[in-house]
C-alpha positions in Angstrom: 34.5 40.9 -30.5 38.3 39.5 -30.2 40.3 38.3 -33.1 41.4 34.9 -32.3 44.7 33.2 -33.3 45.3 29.9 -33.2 48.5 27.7 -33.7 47.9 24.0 -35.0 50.4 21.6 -35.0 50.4 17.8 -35.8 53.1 15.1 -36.5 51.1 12.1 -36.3 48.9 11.3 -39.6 49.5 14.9 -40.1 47.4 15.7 -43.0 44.5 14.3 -41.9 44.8 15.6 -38.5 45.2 19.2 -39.8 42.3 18.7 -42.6 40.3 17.3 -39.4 41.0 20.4 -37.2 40.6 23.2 -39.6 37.6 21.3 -40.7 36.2 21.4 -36.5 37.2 25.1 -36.5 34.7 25.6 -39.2 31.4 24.3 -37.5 32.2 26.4 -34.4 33.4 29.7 -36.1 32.8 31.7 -38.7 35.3 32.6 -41.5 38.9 31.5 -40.8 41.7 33.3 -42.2 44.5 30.2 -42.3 48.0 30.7 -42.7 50.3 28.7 -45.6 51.1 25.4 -43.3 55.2 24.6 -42.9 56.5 21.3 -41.9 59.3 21.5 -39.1 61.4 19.1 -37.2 60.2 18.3 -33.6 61.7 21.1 -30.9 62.4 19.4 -27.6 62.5 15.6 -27.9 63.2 13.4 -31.0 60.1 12.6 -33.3 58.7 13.3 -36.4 58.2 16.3 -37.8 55.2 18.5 -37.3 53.1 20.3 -39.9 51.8 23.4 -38.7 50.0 26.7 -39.2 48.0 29.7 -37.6 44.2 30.2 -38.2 42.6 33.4 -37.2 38.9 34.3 -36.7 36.4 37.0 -34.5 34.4 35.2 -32.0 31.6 36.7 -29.5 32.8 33.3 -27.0 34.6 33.9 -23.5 38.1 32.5 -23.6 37.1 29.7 -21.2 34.4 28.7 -23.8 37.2 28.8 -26.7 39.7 26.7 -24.6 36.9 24.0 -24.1 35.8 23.8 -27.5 39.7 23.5 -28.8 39.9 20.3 -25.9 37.5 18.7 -27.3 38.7 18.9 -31.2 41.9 17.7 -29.4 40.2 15.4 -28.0 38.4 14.0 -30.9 41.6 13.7 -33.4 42.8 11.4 -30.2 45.1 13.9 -29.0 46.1 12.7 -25.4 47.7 15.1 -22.9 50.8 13.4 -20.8 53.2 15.2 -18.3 55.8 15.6 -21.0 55.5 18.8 -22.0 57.4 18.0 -25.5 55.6 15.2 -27.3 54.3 13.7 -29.9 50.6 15.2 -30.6 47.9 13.9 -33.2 46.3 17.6 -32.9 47.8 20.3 -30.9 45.8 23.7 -30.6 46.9 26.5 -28.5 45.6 30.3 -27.7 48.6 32.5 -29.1 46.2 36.0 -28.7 42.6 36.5 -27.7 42.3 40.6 -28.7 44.3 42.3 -26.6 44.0 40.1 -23.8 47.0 38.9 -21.6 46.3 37.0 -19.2 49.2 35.1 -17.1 47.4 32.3 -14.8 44.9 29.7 -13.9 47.0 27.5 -16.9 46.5 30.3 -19.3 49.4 32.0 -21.4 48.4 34.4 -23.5 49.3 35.9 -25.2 51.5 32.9 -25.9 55.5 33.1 -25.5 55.9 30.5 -28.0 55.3 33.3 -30.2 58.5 34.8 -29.5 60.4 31.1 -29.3 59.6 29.5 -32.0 59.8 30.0 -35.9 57.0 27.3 -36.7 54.5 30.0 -34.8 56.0 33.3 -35.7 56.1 32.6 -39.3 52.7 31.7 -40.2 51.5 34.1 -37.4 53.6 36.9 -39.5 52.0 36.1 -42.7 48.0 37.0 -41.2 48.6 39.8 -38.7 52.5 40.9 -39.7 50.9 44.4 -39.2 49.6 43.8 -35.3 51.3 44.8 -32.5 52.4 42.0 -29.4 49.6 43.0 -26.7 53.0 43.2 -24.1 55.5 44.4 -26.1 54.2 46.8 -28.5 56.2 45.3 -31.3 54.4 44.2 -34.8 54.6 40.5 -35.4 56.1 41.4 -38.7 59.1 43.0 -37.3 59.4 40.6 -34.7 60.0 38.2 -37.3 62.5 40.6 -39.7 64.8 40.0 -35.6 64.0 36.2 -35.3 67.1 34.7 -34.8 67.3 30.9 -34.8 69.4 29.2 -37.6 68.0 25.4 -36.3 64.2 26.3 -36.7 64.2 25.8 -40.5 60.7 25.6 -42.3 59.5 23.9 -45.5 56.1 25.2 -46.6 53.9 22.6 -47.6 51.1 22.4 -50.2 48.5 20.4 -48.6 45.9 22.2 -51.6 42.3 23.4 -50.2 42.1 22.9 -46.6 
């Protein structure tokens, strides 16, 4: 049974669109482990910033099962998907590990280079699995962020209280 991570990111009615999403992640799996959520500024266009986090759980599910459950909680916090790449997003949910798995096609990254890019994944990824290893590089997430290098990425943890 693979351990799941997820990163969650909103920046439009943030708070209720993360309550919302960790709440959906509840009725489909069972015990999440969530990470402290950090508000950042938006990386790649101008907007407003995002609050975001990592949530981590086992599931018995095939990957394609998990991707269309996370569409439709995207879905249903009226996220809607446009060209742009860099956008504004009501709920944002994407695979950074299944397991072990990497996989490298059919739209699938995983596990996810944003883990490597940016500080609003790494960080919160760091705090529940700092003592896993990157399924490609061997390297624990932990140390990976002791090297993380990138003075603009600034995060401000945020208490949003029980989620």
């Amino acid at each position: 049974m693979p351990r799941v991570f997820i990163s969650m990111g909103s920046n439009i009615d943030r708070e209720r669109n993360i309550r919302a999403g960790v709440h959906a992640l509840r009725k489909h799996f069972d015990e999440l482990t969530l990470s402290r959520v950090y508000e950042s500024d938006a990386v790649g266009f101008v907007g407003h910033r995002f609050y975001n986090l990592v949530v981590a759980f086992d599931m018995q599910r095939s990957l394609e099962e998990l991707r269309a459950i996370l569409a439709k909680i995207e879905q249903q916090q009226g996220r809607i998907r446009r060209d742009k790449k860099f956008d504004n997003r009501s709920l944002d949910l994407d695979i950074l590990l299944y397991g072990d798995e990497v996989r490298h096609e059919d739209g699938l990254n995983i596990p996810r280079s944003d883990i490597n890019r940016y500080a609003f994944v790494l960080k919160p990824l760091t705090q529940i699995a700092g003592e896993l290893k990157h399924p490609e590089t061997g390297q624990r997430f932990d140390h990976l962020w002791q090297q993380f290098d990138d003075a603009d990425q600034t995060l401000w943890e945020v208490d949003l209280g029980n989620l």
